[in-house]
N, CA, C and O atoms as CSV, one atom per row, in Angstrom:
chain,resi,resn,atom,element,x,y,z
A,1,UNK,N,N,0.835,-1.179,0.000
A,1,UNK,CA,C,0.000,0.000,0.000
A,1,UNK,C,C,0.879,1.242,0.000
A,1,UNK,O,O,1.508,1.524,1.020
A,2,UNK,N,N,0.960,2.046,-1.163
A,2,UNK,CA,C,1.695,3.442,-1.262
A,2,UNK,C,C,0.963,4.974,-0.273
A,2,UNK,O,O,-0.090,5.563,-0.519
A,3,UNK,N,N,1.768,5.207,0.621
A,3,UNK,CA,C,1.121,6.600,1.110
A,3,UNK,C,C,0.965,7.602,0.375
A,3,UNK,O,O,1.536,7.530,-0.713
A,4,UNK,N,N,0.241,8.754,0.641
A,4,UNK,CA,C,0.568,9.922,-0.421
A,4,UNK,C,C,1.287,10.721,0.089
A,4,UNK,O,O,1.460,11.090,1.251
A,5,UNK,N,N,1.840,11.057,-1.152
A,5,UNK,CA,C,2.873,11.847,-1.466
A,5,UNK,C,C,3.176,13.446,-0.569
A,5,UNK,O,O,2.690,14.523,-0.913
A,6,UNK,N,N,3.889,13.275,0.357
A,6,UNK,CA,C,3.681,14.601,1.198
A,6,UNK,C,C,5.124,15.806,0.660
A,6,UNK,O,O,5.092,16.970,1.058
A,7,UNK,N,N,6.092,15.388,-0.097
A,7,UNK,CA,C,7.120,16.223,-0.732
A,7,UNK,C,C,6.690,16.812,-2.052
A,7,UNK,O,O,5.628,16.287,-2.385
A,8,UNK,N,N,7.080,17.642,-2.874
A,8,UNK,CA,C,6.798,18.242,-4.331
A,8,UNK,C,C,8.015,17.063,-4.990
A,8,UNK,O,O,8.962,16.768,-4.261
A,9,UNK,N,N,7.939,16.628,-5.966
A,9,UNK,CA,C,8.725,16.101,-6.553
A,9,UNK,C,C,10.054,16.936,-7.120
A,9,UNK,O,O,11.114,16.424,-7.481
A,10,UNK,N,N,9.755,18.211,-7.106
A,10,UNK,CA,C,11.253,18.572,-7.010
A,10,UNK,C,C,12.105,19.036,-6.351
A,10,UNK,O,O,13.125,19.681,-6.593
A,11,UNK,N,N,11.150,18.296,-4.605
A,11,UNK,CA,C,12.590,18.202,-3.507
A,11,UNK,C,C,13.054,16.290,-3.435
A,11,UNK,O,O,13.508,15.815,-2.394
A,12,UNK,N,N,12.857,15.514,-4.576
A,12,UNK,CA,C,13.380,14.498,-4.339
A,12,UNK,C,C,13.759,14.431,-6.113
A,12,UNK,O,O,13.169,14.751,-7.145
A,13,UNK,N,N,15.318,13.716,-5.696
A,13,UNK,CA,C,16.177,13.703,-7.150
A,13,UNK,C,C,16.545,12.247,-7.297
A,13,UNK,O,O,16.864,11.520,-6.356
A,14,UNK,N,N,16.484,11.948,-8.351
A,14,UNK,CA,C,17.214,10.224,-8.330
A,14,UNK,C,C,18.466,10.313,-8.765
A,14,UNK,O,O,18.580,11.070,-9.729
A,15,UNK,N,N,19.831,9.612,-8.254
A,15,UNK,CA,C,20.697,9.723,-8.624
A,15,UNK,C,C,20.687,8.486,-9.541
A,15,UNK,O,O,21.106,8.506,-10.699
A,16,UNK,N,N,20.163,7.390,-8.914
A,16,UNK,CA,C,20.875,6.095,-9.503
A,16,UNK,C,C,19.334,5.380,-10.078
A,16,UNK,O,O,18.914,4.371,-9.513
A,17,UNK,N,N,18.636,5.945,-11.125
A,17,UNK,CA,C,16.938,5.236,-11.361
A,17,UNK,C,C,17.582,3.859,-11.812
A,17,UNK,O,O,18.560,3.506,-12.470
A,18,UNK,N,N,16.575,3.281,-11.148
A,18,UNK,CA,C,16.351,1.980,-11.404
A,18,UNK,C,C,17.017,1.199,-10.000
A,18,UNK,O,O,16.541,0.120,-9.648
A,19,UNK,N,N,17.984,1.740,-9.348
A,19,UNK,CA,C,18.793,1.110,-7.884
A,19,UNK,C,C,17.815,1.714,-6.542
A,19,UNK,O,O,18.104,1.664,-5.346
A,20,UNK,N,N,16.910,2.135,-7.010
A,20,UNK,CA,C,16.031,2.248,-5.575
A,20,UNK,C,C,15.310,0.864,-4.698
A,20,UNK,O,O,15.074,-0.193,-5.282
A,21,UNK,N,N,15.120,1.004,-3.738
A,21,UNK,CA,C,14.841,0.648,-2.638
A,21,UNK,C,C,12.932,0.068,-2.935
A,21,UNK,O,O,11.975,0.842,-2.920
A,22,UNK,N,N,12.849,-1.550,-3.192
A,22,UNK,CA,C,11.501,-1.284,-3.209
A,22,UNK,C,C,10.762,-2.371,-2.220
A,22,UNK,O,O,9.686,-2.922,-2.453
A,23,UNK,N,N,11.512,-2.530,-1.177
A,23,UNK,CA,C,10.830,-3.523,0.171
A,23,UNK,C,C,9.952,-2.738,0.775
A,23,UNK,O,O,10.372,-2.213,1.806
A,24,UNK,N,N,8.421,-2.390,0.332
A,24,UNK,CA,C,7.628,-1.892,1.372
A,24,UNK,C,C,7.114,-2.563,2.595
A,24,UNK,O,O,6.393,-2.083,3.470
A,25,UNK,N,N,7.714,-4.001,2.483
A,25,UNK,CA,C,7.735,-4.880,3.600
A,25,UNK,C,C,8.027,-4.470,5.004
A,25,UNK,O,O,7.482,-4.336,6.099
A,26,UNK,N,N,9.446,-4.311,4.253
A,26,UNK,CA,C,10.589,-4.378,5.209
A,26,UNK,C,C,10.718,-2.320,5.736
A,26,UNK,O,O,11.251,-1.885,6.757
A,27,UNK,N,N,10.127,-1.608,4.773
A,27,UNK,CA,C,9.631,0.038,4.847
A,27,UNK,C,C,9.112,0.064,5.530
A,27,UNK,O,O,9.436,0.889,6.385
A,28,UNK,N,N,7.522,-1.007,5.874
A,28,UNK,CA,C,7.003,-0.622,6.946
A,28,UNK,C,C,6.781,-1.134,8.236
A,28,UNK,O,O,6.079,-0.585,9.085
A,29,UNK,N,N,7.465,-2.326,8.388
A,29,UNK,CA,C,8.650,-2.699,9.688
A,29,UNK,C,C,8.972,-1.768,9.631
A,29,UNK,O,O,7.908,-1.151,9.586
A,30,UNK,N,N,10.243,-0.588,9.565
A,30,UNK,CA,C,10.984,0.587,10.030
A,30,UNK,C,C,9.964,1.484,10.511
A,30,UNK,O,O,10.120,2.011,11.612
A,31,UNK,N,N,9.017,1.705,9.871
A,31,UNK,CA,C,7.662,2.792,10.351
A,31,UNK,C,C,7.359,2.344,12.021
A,31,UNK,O,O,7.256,3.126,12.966
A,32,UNK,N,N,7.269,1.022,12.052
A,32,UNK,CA,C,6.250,0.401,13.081
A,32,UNK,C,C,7.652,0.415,14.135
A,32,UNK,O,O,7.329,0.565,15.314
A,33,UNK,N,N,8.781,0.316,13.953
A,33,UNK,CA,C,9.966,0.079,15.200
A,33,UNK,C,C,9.916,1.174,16.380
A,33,UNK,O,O,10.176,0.981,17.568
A,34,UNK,N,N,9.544,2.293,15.797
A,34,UNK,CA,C,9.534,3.408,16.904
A,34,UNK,C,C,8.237,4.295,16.762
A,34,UNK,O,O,7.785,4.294,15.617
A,35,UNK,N,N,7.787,4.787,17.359
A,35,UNK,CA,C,6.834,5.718,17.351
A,35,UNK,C,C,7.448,6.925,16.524
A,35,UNK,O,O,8.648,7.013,16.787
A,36,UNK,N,N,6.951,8.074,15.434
A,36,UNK,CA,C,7.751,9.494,15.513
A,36,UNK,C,C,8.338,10.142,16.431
A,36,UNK,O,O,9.448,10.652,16.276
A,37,UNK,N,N,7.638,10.202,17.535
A,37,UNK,CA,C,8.048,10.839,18.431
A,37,UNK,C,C,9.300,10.293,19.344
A,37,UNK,O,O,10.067,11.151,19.782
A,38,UNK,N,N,9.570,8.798,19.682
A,38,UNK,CA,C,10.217,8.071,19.816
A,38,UNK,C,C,11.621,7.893,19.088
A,38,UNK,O,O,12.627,7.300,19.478
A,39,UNK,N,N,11.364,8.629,17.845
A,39,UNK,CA,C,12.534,8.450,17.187
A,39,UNK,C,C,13.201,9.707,16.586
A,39,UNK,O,O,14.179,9.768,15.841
A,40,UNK,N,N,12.368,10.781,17.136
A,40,UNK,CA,C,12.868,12.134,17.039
A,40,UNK,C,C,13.462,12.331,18.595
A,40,UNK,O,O,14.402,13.111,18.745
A,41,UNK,N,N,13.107,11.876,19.339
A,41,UNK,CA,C,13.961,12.431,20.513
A,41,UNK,C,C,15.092,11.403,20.648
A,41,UNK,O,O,16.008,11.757,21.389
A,42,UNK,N,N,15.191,10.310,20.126
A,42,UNK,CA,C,16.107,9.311,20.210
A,42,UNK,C,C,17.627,9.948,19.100
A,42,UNK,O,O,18.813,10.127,19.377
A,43,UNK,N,N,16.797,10.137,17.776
A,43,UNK,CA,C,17.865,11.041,17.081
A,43,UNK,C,C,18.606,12.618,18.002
A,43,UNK,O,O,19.804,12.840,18.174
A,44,UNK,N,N,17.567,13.389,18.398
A,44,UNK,CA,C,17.791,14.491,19.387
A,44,UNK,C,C,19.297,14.057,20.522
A,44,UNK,O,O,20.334,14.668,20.780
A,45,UNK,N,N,18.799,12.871,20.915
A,45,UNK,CA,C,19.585,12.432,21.956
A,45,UNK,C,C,20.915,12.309,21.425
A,45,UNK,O,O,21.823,13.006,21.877
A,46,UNK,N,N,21.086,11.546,20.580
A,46,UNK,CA,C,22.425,10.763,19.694
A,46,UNK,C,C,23.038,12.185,19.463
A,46,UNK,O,O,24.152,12.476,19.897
A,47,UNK,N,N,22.404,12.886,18.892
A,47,UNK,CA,C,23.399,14.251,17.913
A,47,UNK,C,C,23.621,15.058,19.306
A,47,UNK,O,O,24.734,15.583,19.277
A,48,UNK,N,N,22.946,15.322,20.485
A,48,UNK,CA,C,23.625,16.165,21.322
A,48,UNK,C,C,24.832,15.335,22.359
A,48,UNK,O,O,25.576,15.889,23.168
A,49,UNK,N,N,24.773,14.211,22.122
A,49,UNK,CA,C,25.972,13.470,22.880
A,49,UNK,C,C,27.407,13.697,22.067
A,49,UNK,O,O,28.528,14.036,22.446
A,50,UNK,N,N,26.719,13.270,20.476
A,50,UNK,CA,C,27.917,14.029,19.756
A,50,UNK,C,C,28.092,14.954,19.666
A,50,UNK,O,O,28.828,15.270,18.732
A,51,UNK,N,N,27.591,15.962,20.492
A,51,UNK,CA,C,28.397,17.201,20.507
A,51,UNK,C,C,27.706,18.309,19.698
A,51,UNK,O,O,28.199,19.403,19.974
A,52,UNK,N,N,26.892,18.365,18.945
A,52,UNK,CA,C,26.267,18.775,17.269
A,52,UNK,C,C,25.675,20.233,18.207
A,52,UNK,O,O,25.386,21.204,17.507
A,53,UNK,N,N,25.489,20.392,19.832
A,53,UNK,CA,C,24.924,21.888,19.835
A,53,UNK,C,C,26.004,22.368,19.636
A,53,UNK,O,O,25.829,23.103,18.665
A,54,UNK,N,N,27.410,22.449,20.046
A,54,UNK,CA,C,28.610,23.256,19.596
A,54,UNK,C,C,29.226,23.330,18.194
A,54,UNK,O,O,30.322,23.873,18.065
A,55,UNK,N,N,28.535,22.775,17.056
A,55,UNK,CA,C,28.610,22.706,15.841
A,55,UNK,C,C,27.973,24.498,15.012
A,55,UNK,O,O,27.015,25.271,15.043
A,56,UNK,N,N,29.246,24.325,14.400
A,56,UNK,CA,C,28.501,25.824,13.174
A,56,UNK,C,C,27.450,25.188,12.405
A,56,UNK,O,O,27.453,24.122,11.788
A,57,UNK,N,N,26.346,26.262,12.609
A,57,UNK,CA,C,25.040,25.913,12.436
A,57,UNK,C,C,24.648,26.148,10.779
A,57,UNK,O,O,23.601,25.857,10.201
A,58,UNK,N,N,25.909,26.797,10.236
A,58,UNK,CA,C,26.070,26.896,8.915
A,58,UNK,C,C,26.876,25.804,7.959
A,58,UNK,O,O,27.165,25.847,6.764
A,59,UNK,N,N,27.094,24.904,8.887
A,59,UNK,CA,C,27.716,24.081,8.066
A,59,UNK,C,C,26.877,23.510,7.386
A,59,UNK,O,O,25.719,23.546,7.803
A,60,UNK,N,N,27.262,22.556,5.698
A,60,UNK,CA,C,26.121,21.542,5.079
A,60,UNK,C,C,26.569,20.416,5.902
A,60,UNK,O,O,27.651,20.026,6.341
A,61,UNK,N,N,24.998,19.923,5.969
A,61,UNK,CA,C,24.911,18.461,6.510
A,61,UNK,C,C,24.032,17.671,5.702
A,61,UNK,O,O,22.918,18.031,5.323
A,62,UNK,N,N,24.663,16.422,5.421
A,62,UNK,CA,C,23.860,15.492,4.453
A,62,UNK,C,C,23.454,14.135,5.651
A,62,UNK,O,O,24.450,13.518,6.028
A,63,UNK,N,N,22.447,13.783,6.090
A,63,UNK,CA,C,22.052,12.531,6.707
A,63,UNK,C,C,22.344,11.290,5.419
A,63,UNK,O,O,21.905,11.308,4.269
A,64,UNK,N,N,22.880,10.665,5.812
A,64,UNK,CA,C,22.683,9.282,4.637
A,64,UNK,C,C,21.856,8.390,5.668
A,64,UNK,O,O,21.813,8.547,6.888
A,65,UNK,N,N,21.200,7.408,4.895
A,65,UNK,CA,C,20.171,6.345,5.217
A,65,UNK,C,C,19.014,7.350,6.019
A,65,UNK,O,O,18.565,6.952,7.094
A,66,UNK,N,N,18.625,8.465,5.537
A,66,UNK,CA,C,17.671,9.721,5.866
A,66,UNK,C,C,15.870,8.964,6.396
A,66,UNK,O,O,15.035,9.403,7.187
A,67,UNK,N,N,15.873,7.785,5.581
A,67,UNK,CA,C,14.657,7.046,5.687
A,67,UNK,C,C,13.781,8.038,5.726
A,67,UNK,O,O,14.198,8.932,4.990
A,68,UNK,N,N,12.612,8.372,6.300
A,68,UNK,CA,C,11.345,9.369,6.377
A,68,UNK,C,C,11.719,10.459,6.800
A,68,UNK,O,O,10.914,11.352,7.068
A,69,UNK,N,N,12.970,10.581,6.934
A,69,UNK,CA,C,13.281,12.194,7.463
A,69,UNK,C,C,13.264,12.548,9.223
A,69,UNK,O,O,13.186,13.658,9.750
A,70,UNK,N,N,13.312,11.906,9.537
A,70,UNK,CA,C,13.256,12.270,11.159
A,70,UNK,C,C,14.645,12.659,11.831
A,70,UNK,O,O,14.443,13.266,12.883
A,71,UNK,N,N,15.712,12.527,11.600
A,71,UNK,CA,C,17.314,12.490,11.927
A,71,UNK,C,C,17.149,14.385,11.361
A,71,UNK,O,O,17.553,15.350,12.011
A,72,UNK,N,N,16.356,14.430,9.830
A,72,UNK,CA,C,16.351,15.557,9.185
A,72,UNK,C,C,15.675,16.882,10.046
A,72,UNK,O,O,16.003,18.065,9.947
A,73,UNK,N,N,14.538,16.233,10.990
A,73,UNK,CA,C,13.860,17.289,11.673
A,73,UNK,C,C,14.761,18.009,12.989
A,73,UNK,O,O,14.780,19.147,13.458
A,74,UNK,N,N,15.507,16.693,13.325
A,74,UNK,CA,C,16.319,16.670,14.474
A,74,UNK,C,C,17.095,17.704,14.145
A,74,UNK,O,O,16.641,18.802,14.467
A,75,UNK,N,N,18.320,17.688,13.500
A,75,UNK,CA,C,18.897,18.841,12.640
A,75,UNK,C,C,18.514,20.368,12.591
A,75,UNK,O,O,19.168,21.341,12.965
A,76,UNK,N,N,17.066,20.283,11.932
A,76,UNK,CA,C,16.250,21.438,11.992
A,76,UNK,C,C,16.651,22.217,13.296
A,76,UNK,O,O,17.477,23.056,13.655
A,77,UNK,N,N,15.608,21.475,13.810
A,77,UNK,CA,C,15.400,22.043,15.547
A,77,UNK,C,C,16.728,22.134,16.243
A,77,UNK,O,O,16.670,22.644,17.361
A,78,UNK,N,N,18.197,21.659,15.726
A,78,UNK,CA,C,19.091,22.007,16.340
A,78,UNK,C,C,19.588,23.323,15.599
A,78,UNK,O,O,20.605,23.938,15.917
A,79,UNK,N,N,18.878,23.607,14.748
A,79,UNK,CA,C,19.624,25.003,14.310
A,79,UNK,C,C,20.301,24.956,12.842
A,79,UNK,O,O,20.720,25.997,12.336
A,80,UNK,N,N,20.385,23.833,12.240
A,80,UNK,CA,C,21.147,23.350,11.011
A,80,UNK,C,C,20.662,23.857,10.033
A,80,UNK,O,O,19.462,23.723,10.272
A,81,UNK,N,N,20.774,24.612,8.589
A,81,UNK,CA,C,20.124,25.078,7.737
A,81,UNK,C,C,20.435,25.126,6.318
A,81,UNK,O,O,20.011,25.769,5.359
A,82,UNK,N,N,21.343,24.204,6.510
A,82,UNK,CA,C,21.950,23.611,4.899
A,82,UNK,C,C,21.974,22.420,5.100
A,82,UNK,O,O,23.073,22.042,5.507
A,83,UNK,N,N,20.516,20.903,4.887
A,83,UNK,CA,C,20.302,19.741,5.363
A,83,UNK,C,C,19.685,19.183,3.880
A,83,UNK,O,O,18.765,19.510,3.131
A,84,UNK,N,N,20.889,18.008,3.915
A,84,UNK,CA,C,20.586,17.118,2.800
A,84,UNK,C,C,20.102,16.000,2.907
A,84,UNK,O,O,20.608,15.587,3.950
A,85,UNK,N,N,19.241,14.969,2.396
A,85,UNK,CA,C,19.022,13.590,2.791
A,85,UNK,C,C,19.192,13.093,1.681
A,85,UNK,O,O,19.060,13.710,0.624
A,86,UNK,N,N,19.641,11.402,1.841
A,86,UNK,CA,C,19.919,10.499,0.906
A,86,UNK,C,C,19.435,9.736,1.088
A,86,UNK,O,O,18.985,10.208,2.132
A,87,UNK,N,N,18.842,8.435,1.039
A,87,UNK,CA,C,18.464,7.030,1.203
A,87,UNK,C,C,17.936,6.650,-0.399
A,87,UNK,O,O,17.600,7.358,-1.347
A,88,UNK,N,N,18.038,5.185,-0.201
A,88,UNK,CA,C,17.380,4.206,-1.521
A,88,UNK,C,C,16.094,4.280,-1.248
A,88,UNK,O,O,15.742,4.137,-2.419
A,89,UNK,N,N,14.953,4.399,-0.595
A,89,UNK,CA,C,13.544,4.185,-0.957
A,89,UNK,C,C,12.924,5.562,-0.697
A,89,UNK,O,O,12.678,6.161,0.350
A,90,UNK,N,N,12.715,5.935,-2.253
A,90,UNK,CA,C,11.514,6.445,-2.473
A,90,UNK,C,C,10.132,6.700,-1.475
A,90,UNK,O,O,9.804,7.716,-0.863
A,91,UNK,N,N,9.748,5.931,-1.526
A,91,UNK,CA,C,8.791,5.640,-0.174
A,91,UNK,C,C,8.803,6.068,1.000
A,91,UNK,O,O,7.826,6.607,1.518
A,92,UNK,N,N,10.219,5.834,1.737
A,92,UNK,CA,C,10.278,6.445,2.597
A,92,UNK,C,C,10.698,7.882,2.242
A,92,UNK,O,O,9.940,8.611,2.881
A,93,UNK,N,N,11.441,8.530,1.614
A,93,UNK,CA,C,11.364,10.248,1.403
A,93,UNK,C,C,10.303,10.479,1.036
A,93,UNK,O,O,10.320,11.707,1.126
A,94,UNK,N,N,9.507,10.271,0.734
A,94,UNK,CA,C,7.792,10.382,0.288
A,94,UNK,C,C,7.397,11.020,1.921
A,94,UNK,O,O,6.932,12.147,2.086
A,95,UNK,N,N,7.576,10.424,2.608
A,95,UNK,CA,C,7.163,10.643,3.917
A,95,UNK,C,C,7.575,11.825,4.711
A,95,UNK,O,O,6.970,12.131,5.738
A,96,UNK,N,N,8.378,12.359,4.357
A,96,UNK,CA,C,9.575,13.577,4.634
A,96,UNK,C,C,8.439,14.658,4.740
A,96,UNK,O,O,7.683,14.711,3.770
A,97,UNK,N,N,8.254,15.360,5.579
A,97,UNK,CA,C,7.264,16.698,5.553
A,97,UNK,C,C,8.900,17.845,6.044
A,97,UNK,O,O,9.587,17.819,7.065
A,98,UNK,N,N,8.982,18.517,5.080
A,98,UNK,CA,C,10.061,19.543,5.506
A,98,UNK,C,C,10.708,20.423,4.415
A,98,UNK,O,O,10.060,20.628,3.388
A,99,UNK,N,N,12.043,21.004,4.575
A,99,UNK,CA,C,12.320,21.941,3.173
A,99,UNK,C,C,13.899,21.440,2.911
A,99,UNK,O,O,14.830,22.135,2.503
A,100,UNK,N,N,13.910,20.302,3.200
A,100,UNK,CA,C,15.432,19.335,2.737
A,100,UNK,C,C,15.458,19.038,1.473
A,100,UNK,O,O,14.479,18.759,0.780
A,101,UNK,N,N,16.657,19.096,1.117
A,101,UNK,CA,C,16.764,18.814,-0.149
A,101,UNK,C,C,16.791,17.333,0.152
A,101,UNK,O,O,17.300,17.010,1.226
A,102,UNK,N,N,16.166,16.085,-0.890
A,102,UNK,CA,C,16.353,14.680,-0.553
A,102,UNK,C,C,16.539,14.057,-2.174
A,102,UNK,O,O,16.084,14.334,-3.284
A,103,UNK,N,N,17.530,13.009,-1.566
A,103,UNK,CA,C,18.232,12.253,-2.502
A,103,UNK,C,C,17.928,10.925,-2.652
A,103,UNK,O,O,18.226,10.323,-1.620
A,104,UNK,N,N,17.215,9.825,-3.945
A,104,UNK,CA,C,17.144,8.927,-3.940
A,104,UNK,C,C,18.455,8.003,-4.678
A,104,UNK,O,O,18.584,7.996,-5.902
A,105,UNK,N,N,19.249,7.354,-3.901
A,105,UNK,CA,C,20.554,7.512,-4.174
A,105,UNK,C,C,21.259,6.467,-2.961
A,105,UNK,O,O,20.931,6.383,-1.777
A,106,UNK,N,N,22.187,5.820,-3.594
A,106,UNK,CA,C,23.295,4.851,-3.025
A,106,UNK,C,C,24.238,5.660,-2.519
A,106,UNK,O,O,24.993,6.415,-3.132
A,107,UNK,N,N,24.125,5.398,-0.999
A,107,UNK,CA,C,25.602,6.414,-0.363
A,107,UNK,C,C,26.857,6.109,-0.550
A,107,UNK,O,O,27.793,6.693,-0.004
A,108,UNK,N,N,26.979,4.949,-1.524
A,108,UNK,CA,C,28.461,4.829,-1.246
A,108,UNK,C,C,28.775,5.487,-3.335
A,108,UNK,O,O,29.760,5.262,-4.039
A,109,UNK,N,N,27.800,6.087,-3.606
A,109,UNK,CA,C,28.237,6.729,-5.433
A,109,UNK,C,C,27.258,8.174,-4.371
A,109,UNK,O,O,26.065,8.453,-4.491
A,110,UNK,N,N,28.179,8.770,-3.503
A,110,UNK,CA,C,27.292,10.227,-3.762
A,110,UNK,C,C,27.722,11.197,-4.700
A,110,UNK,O,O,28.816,11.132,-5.260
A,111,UNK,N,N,26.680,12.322,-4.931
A,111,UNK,CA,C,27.089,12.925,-6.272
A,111,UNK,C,C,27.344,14.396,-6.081
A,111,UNK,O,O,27.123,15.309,-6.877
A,112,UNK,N,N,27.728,14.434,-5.165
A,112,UNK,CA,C,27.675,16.441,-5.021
A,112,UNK,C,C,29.312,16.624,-5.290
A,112,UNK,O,O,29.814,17.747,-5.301
């Protein structure tokens, strides 16, 4: 079952068509592992242990394996304002509500 579409299609780019990600199986296992909220403060948690509030807030940051964007919101709310995402499924950047640029794309051929 496909959700609808909550990004404009020209905040998601394909680098590699045809190498995307198409386990909506296994997509929505990842949905069901944490609650949103559960996994925005869990990301929250991780990036301030690493240190990321003493980070220049101008730096670019690219999340790889970005999945629905939640690592991406985390970012946000820390102040970050040049935020990229990458992952293989479609599907999940579909899910992304935000103003990231997102990449459907193999992290180990990135293209910038």
């Amino acid at each position: 079952m496909k959700m609808q579409l909550n990004v404009s299609t020209s905040q998601i780019q394909y680098w590699h068509p045809g190498m995307e990600c198409c386990d909506e199986i296994w997509e929505e296992a990842y949905r069901r592992f944490e609650t949103p909220d559960q996994e925005f403060q869990n990301f929250l948690k991780r990036l301030q242990q690493l240190g990321v509030d003493n980070w220049d807030k101008n730096l670019k940051v690219v999340d790889l394996f970005c999945g629905q964007g939640t690592g991406l919101h985390a970012l946000e709310q820390l102040g970050f304002h040049s935020i990229e995402g990458v992952d293989l499924s479609p599907y999940l950047l579909e899910q992304y509500q935000g103003k990231s640029q997102l990449y459907v794309g193999d992290c180990r051929e990135l293209k910038f």
